[in-house]
C-alpha positions in Angstrom: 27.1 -12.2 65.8 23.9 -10.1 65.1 25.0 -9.7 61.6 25.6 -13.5 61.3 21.4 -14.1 62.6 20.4 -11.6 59.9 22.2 -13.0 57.1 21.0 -16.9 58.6 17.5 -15.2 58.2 17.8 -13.6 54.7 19.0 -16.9 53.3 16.0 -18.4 54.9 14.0 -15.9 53.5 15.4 -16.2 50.3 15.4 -19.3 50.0 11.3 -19.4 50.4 10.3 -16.9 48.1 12.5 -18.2 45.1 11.4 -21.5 45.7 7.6 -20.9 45.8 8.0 -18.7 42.6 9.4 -22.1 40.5 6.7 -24.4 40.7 4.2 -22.0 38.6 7.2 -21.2 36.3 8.1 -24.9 36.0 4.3 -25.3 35.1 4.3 -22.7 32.5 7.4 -23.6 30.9 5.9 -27.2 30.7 2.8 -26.3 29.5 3.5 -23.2 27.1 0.3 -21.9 28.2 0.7 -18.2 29.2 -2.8 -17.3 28.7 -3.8 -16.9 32.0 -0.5 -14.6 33.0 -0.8 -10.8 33.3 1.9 -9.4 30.7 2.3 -6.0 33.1 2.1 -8.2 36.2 5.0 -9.7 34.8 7.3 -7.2 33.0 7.1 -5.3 36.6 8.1 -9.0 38.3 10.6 -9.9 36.3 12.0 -5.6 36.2 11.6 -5.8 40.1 13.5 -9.2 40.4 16.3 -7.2 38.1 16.4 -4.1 40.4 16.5 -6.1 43.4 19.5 -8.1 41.7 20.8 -4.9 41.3 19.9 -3.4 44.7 21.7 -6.8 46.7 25.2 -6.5 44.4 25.6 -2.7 45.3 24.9 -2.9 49.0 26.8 -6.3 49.1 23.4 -8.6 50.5 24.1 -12.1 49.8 20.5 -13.2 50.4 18.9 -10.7 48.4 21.5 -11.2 45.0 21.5 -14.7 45.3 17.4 -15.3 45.4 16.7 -12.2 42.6 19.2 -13.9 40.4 18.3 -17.0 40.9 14.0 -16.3 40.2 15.3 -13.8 37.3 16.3 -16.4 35.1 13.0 -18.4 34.8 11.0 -15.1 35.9 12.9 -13.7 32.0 11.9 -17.8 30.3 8.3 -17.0 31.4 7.8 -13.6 30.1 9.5 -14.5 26.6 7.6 -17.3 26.3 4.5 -14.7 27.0 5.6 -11.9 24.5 6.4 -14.4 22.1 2.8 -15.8 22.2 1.4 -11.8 20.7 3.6 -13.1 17.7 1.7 -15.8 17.0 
């Protein structure tokens, strides 16, 4: 049962932090602007998100896959869109 609460809690949990990270993602994506994002800030985000991702498959955590996975995939949008505005 205690292992039940926990997991209740980490989805929860999960489900908080990856849905606050969207609506600035959604914002950038919509706007292109990347200007104002730190490029190490977010190379160590979106590597963190990654290792988490990592981290929650190899110690079987449902919460903590499914939420890094899930923020990884705009969190990697956001920083291409940010490396691909040195190129221009």
């Amino acid at each position: 049962m205690h292992k039940m609460a926990a997991d209740v809690f980490g989805y929860i949990a999960a489900t908080l932090t990856t849905v606050s990270f969207f609506p600035q993602a959604l914002k950038t994506l919509k706007s292109r602007d990347t200007r104002a994002i730190s490029l190490r800030m977010y190379l160590l985000f979106t590597a963190g998100v990654a290792f988490w991702s990592l981290y929650g498959w190899l110690v079987n955590d449902g919460p903590v896959l499914i939420a890094n996975l899930i923020t990884l995939v705009p969190a990697v949008i956001v920083l291409g869109l940010k490396l691909s505005s040195f190129r221009k």
